[in-house]
N, C-alpha and C positions, 0 to 999 in steps of 0.2 A: 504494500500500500504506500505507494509514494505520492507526496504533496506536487501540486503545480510548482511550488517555487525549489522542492527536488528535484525533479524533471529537468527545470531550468539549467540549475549546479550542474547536473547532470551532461547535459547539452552540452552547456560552457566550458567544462573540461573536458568533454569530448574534443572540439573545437580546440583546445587549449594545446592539448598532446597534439594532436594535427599538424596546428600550426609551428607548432616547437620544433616536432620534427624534420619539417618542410623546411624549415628556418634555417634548422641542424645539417642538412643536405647541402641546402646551397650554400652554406658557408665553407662547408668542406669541399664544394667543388672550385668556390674562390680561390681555395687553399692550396688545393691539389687537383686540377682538372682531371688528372689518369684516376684519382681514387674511382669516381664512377664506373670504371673500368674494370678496377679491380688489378691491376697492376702494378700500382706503387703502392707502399703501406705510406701509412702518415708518418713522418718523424717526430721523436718526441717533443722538438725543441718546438714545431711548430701548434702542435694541442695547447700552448700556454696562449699563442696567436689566435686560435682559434676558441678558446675559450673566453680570453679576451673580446673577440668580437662578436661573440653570441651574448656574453654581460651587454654587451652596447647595444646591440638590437633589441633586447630585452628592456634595457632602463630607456629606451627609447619610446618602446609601445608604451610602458608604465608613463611615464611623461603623458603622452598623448590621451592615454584613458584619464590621468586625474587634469587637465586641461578641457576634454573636450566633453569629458561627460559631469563635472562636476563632482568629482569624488574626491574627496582628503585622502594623502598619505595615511595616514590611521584605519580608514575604511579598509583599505587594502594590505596593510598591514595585519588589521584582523582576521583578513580572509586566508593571509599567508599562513598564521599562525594556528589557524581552527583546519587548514588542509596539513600543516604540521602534526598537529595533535592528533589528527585523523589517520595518517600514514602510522605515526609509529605506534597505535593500536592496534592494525591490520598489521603491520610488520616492524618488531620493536629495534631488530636489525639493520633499518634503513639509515638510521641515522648515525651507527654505533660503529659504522668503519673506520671512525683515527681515534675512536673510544677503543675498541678492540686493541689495537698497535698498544695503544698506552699504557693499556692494563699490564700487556705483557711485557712490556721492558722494564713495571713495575716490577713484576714477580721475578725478572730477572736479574735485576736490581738487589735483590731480598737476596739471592740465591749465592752473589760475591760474597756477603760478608757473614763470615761462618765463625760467631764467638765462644770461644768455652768458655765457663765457669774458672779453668787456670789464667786464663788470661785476663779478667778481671783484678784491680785490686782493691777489692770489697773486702771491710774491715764488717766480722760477723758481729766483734764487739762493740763496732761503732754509735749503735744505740745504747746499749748500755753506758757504755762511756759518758754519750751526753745528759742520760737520766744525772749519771753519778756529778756533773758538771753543772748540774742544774740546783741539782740536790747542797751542793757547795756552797753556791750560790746564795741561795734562799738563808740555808745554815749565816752564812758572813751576814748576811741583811738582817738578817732577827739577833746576831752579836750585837753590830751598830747600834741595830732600835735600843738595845738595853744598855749599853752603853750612853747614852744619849739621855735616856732615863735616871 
């Protein structure tokens, strides 16, 4: 049971991936006219190029919807956010590939520093000691006070 204004979302991101990928094509034929072919592979240096000019075509049409249709940044902001929230429900993975990397150079991190208990130099009596330096303490102040008396 889907709303009219589901429908809509629906449509518009239909519409959305479409044009994305359309987008995504001709850029990389800018890029590399053989790619269509199938003949050259893309180099890596140039995917920085090319992802670079897919951000500009993109902040480009964003411009033009909040100019031409009257919509704030925040409206669409929102919708980024709420199609955000939506993805990593349906797939909690999509967002978590330099999450992923990071965990594990944590864990690998953990894995260098291998401490034993010899190697510490933890004094077991060092609580004690301070009780007994405490206790000292207290004892010299109530000397004082009665002195003083």
């Amino acid at each position: 049971m889907t709303t009219k204004a589901t429908e809509k979302i629906i449509e518009a991101l239909t519409q959305l991936v479409e044009g994305f990928a359309e987008l995504q094509e001709g850029l990389e034929e800018d890029f590399d006219p053989e790619a269509e072919e199938g003949e050259a592979e893309e180099p890596e240096e140039d995917s920085g190029d090319l992802e670079d000019a897919l951000v500009t075509e993109v902040r480009a049409a964003v411009e033009a919807v909040i100019e031409n249709e009257d919509c704030a940044p925040e409206d669409l902001a929102s919708i980024v956010s709420a199609l955000s929230d939506a993805l990593e429900e349906i797939d909690p993975e999509v967002f978590a590939h330099g999450q992923v990397e990071e965990e594990e150079e944590e864990d690998d991190d953990d894995d260098d520093i291998d401490l034993d208990d010899d190697d510490l130099d933890y004094d077991e009596d060092e609580d004690e000691d301070e009780d007994e330096d405490e206790e000292e303490e207290e004892e010299e102040e109530e000397e004082e006070e009665e002195d003083e008396d």
